[in-house]
KOLVONU-227263 format. One record per atom (N, C-alpha, C, O): x, y, z; residue in one letter. Coordinates in steps of 0.1 Angstrom, whole numbers, plus 2048, in hexadecimal, padded with zeros to 3 digits. Last residue first. Layout:
XYZA ...
END
This chain:
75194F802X 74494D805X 7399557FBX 72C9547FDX 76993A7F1X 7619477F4X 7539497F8X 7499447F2X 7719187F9X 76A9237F2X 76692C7F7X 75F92B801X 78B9047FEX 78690B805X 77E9177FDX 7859207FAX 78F8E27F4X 7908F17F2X 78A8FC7F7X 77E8FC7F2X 7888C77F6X 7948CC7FFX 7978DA7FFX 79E8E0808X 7718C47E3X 77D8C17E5X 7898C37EDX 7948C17E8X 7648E57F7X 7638D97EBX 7718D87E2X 7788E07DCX 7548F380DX 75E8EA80BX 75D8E27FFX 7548D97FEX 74790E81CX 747906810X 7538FE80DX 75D90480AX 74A91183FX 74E919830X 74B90A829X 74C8FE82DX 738910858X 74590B850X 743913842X 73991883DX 71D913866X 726921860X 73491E85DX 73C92785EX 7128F8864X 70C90285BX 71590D857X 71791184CX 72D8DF867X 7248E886CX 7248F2863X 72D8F585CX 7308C5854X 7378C5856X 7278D885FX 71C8D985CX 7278AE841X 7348AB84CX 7368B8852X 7418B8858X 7028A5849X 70F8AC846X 71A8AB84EX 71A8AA85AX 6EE899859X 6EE89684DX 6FA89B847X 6FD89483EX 6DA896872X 6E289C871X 6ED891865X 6F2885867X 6C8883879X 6C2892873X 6D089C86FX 6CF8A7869X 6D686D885X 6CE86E877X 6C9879870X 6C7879864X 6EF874898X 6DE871895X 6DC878886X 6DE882880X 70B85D898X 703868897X 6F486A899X 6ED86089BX 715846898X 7148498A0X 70E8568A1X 70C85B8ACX 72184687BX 71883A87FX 71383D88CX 70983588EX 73385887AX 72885E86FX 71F852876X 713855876X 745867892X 73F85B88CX 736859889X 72D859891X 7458818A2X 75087C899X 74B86F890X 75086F885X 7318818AEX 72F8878A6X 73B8888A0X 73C890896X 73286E8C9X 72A86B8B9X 72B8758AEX 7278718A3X 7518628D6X 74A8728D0X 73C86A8C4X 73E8638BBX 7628548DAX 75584C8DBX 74F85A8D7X 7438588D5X 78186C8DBX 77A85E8E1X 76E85A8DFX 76B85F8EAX 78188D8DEX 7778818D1X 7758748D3X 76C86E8CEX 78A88D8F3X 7818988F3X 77C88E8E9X 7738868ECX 79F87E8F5X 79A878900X 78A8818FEX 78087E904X 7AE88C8DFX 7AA8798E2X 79D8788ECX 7948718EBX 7B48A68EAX 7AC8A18DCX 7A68908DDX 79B88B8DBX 7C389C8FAX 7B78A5901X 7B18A78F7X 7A58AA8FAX 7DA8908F2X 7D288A8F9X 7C68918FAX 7BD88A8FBX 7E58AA8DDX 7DC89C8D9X 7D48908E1X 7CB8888DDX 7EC8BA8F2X 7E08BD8EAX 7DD8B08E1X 7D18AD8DFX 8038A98FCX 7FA8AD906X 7EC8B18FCX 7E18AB8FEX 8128A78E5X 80D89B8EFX 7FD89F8F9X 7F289A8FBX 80D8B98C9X 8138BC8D7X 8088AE8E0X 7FC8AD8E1X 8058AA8A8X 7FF8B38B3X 80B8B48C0X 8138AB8BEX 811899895X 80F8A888FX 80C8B189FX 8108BC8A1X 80A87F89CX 81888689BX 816891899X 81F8968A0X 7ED8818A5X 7FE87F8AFX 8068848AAX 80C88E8AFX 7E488588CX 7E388A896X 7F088B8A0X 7FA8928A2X 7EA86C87EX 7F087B879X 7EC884888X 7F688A88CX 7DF85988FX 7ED854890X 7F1867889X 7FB86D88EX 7C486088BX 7CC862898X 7DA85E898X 7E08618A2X 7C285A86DX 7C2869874X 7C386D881X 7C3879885X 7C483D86EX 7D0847867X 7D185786DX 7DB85E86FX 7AE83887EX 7B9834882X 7C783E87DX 7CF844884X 79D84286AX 79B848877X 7A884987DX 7AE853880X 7AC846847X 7A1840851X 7A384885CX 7A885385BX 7AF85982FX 7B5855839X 7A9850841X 79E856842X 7A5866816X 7A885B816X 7B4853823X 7BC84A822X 79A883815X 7A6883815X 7B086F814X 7BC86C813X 781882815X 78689080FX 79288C80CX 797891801X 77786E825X 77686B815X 77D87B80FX 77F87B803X 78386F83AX 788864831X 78486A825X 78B86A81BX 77A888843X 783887841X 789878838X 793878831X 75C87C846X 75F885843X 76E88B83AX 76F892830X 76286585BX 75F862850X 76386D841X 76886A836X 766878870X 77486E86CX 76E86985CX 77586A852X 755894870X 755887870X 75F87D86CX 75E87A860X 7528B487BX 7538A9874X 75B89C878X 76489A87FX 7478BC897X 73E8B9891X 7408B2882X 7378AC87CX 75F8C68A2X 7598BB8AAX 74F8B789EX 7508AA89DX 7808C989AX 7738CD895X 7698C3895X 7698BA88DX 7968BC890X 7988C189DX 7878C38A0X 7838BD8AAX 79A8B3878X 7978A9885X 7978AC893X 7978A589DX 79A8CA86BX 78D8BF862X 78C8B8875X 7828B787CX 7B18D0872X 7A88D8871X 79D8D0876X 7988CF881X 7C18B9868X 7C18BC876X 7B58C687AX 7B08C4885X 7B98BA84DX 7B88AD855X 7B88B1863X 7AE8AD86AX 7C78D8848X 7B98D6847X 7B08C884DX 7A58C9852X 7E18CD84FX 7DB8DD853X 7CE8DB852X 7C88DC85DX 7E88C3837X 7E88BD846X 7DF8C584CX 7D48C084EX 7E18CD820X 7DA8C7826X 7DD8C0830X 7D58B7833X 7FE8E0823X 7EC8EA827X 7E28D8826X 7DA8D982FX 80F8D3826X 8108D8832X 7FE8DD830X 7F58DE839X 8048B180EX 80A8C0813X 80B8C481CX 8078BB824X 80B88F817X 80189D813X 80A8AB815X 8138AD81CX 80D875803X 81487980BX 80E889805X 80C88E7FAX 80485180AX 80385E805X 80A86780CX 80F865817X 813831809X 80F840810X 80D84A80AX 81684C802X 8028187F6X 80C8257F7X 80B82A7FDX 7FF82E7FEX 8087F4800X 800800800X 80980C800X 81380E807X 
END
């Protein structure tokens, strides 16, 4: 299997994307093709020890990180006053 290998600005946006309670690991796979596991292993390394435990321990069993664990009425990756996102690109409002 290949590692991909991402830019400094889509690191930046994975970490963004996974810091941000309301989107979804799912979310981030499909933008970017990294599972859950892959975006806690980038997490670690990219974050300070101390702010990646208190991220772990904050999204742990979280439903609103886990598109299967969500409620039903709630249908997008991502909150109303996010900016338009498409493909990874950030659009003018």
């Amino acid at each position: 299997m290949e590692k991909i290998v991402f830019t400094d600005k889509d690191i930046d946006r994975i970490i963004e994307m996974a810091l941000e309670d309301r989107t979804t690991f799912e979310a981030i796979e499909i933008q970017f093709g990294l599972k859950e596991k892959e975006v806690i292993e980038l997490m670690r390394k990219e974050m300070k020890t101390s702010s990646f435990k208190m991220w772990r321990k904050r999204t742990n069993g979280r439903n609103t990180k886990h598109a299967a664990l969500r409620d039903d009425a709630i249908n997008r990756f991502k909150c109303k006053s996010q900016r338009t996102i498409t493909h990874n690109k950030i659009s003018k409002r």
